[in-house]
C-alpha positions in Angstrom: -277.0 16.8 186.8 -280.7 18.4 187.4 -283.3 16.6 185.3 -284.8 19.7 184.2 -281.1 20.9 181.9 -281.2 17.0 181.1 -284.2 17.4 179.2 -283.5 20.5 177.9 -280.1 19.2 176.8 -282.0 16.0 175.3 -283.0 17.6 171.7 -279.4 19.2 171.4 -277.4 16.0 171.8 -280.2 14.0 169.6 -279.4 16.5 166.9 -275.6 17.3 167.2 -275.6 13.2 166.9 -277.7 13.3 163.7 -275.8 15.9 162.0 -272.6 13.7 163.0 -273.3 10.9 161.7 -275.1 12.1 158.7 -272.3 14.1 157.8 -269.7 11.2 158.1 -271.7 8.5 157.3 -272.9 10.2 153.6 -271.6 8.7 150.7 -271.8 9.5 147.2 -274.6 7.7 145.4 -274.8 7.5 142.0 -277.6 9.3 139.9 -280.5 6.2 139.7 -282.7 6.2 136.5 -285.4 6.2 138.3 -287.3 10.0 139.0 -288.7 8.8 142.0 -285.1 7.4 144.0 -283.5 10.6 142.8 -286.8 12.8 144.2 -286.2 10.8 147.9 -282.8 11.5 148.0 -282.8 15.2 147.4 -286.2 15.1 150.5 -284.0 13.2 152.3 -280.6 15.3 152.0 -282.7 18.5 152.7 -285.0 17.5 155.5 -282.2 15.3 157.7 -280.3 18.1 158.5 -282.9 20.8 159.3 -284.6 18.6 161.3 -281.1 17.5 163.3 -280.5 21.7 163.3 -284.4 22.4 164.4 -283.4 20.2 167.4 -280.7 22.4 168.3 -282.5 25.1 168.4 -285.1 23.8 170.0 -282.4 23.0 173.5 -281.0 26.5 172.8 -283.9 28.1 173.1 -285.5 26.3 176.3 -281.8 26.5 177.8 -281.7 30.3 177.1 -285.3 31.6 177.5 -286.0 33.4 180.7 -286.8 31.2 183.5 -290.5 32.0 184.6 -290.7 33.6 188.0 -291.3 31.0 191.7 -294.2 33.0 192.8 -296.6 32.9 190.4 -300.1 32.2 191.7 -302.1 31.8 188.1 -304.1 29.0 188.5 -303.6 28.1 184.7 -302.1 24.4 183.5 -299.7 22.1 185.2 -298.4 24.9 187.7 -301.5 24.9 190.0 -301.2 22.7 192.8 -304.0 20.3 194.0 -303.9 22.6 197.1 -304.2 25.5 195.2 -307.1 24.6 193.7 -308.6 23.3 197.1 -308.1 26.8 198.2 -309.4 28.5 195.4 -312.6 26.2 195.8 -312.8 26.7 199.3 -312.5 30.5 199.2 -315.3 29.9 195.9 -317.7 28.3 198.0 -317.0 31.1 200.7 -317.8 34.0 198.9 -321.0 32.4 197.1 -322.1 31.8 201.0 -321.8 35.1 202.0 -324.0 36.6 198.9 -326.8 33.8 199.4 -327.3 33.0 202.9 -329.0 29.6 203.8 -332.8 30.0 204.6 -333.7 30.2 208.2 -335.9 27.3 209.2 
């Protein structure tokens, strides 16, 4: 298995399990007298399984988006290479050469 679909699978599994064991592990409690245990249960029962869902879609969507192209040559975040940015100096330091030549001494 490629580690790249292992991470993208990660999320998915993490929330198909949630929603598992949420769903078979829940039993019926009975109504406290207390506001505030009866206000934690209802956050609780509403959050759990958006969150487990929101981690479904979350590995659907990185699974199913469109893969971004091998020959991009942006020098923006993690996808430029130390040698690419060698390079781009490089040619920099060029070009700056050319418009101010060194004094003749």
């Amino acid at each position: 298995m490629d580690v790249m679909l292992f991470l993208k699978l990660a999320p998915g599994v993490i929330g198909l399990a949630g929603l598992l064991t949420y769903f078979m592990m829940r039993a019926r409690e009975p109504v406290s007298d207390l506001e505030l245990v009866n206000i934690v249960r209802r956050v609780r029962n509403i959050f759990l399984p958006l969150g487990c869902v929101a981690l479904i879609m979350l590995s659907a969507w990185l699974i199913l988006r469109p893969s971004p192209p091998d020959d991009d040559t942006s020098l923006s975040g993690l996808a430029a290479s130390p040698y690419r940015l060698f390079a781009a100096e490089t040619v920099a330091d060029r070009h700056s050469l050319r418009r101010h030549p060194a004094p003749a001494s």
